[in-house]
SERO-4910 file (N, C-alpha, C, O; in steps of 0.05 Angstrom, whole numbers):
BEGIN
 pado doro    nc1    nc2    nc3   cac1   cac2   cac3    cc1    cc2    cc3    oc1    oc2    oc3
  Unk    A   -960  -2225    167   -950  -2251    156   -949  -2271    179   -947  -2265    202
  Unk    A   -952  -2301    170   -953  -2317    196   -931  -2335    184   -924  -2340    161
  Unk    A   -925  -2342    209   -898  -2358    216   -901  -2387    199   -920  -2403    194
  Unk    A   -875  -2386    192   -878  -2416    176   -864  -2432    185   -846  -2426    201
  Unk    A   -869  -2458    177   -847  -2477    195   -815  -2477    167   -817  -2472    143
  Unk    A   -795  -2483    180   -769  -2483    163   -746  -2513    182   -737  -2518    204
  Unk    A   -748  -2521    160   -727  -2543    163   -700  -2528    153   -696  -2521    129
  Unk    A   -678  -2525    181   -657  -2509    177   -633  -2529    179   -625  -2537    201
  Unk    A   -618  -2539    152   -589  -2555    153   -572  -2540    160   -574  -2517    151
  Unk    A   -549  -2546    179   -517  -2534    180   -506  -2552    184   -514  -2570    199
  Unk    A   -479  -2552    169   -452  -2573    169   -433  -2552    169   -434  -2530    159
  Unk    A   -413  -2567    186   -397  -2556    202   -367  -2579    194   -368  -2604    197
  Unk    A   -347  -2568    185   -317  -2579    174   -302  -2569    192   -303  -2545    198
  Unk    A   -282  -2590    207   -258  -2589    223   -239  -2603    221   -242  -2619    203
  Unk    A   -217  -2606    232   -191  -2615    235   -187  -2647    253   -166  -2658    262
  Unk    A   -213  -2653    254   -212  -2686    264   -237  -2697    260   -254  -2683    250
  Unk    A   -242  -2734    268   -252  -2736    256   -276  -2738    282   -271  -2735    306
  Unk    A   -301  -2742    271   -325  -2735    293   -325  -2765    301   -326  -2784    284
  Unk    A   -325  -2768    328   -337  -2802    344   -375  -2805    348   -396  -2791    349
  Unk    A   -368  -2828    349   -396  -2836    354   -407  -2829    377   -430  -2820    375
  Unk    A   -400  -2831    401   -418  -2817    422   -415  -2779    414   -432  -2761    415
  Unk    A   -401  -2778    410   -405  -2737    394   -422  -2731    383   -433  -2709    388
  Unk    A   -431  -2752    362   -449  -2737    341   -478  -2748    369   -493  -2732    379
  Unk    A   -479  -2776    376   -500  -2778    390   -508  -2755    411   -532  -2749    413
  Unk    A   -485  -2741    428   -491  -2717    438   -499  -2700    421   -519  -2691    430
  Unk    A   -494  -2691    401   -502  -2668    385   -536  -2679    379   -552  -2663    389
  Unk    A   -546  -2699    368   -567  -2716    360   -583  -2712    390   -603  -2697    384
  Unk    A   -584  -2716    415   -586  -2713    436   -601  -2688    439   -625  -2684    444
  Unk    A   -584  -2672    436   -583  -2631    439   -599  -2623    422   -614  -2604    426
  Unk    A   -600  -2638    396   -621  -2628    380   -646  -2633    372   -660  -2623    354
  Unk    A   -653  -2656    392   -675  -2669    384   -707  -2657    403   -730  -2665    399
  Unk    A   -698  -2639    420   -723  -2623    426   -727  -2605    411   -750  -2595    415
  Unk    A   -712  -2591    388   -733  -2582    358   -732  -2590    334   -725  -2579    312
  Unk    A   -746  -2621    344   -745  -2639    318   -724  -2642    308   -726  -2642    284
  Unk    A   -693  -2647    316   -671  -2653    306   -658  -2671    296   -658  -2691    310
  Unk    A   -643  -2673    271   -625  -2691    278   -596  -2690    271   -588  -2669    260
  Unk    A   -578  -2709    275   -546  -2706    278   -537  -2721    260   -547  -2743    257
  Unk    A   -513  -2710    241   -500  -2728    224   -464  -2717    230   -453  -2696    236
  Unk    A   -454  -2745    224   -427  -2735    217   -409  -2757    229   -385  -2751    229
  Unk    A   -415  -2775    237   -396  -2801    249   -382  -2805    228   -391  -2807    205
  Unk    A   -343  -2809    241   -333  -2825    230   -323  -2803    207   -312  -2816    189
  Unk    A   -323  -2779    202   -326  -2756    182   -305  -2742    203   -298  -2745    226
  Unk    A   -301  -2724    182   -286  -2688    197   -312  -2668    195   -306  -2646    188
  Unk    A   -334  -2674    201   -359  -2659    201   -380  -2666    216   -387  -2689    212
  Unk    A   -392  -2655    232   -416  -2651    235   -442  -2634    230   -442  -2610    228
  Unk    A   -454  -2644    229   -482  -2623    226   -514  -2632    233   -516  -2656    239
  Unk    A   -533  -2620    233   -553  -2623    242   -571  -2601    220   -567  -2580    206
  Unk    A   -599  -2623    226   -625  -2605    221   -635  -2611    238   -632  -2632    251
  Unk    A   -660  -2577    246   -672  -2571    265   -692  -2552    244   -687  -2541    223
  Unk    A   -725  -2556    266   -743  -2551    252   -746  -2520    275   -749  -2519    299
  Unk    A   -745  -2502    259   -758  -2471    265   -777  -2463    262   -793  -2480    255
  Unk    A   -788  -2435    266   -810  -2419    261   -805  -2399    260   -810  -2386    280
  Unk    A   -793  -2386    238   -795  -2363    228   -816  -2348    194   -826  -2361    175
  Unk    A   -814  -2321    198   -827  -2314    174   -809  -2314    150   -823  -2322    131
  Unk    A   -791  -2311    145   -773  -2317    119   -747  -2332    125   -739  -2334    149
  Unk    A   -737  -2341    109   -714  -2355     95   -696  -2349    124   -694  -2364    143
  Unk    A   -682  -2317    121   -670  -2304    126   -666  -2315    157   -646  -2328    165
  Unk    A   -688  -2306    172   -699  -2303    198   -693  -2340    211   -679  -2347    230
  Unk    A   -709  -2357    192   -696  -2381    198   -678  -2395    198   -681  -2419    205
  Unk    A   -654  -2387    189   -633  -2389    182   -617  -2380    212   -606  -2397    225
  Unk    A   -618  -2343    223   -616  -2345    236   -619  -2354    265   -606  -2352    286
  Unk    A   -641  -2365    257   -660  -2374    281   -647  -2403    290   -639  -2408    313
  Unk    A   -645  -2423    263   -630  -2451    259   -606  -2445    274   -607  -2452    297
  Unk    A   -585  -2433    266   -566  -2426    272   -561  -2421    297   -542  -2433    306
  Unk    A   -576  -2404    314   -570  -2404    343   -578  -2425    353   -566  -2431    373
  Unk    A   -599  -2443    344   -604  -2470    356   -576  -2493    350   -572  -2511    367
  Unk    A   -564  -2491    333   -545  -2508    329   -526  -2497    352   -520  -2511    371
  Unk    A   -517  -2474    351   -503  -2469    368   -502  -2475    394   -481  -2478    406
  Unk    A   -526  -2478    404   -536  -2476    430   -529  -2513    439   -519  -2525    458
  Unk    A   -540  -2519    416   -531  -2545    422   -496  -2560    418   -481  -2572    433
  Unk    A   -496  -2552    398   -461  -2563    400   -452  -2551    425   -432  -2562    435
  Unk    A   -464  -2524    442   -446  -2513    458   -450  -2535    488   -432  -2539    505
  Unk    A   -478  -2546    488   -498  -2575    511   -481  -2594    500   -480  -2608    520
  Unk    A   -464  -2607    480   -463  -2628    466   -428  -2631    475   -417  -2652    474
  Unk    A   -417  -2609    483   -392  -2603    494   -368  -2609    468   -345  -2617    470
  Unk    A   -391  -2599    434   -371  -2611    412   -348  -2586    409   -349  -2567    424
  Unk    A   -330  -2588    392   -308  -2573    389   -327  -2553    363   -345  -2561    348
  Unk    A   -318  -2528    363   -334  -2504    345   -322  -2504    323   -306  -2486    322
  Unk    A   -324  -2520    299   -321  -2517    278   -331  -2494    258   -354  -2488    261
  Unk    A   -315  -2478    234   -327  -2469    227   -353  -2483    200   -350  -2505    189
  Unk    A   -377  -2462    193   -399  -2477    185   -386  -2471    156   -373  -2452    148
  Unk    A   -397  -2497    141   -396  -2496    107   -421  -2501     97   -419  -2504     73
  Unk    A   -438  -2502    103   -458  -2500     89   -491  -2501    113   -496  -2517    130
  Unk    A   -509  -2473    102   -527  -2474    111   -552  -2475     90   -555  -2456     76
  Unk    A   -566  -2493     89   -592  -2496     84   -619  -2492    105   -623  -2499    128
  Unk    A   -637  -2474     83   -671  -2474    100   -689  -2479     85   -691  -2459     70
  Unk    A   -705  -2497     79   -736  -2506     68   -757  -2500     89   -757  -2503    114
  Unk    A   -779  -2486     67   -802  -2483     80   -820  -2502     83   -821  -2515     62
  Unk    A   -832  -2508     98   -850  -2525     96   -865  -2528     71   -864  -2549     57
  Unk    A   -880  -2506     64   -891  -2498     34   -877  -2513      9   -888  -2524    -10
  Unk    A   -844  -2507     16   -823  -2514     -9   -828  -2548     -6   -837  -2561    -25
  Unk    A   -822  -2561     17   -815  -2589     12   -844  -2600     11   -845  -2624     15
  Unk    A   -869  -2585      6   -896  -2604      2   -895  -2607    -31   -908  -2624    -44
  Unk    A   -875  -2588    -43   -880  -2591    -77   -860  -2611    -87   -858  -2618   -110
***
C-alpha cells in the first residue's frame, strides 16, 4: 500500500481564552507541515497539519503527535482535544 497524503484537524477546549500572539505561535509551529492555527479570541485552539500515512487511523496518530509537538515549541497551555478530524487526499478531490 502507498502512503497517502491526510489533512489531519485537532481542536483543543480549555479554561481561558486563546490570545493572538498564542495562536500565531501555534500557526508558527505548524506551518512546516503545511499548517495552520485557529482559535483567537476563543477558549480553543486547534490546527491542521498535512501527513503521510497509509490509513485514517495511522494519520490521525501521526497528526496528533505533530500537534503536540507543536503546542509543546508554541509554549501553549495542554488542553484537552475535542475533536479530531482526517481527510484523504483522495476524499477531499470528490
Amino acid at each position: 500500500m502507498t502512503m497517502i497524503r491526510w489533512s489531519v484537524g485537532i481542536e483543543t477546549a480549555g479554561d481561558r481564552t486563546m490570545e493572538l500572539e498564542e495562536v500565531v505561535e501555534l500557526a508558527d509551529a505548524v506551518a512546516p507541515s503545511g499548517g495552520i492555527a485557529s482559535g483567537i479570541g476563543t477558549n480553543r485552539y486547534g490546527a491542521k497539519v498535512v501527513v503521510f500515512a497509509d490509513n485514517r487511523d495511522q494519520a490521525i496518530e501521526k497528526g496528533k503527535k505533530e500537534f503536540a509537538d507543536a503546542v509543546e515549541k508554541a509554549g501553549l497551555p495542554v488542553f484537552p482535544i475535542v475533536r479530531v478530524e482526517a481527510v484523504s487526499e483522495d476524499e477531499d478531490d470528490e
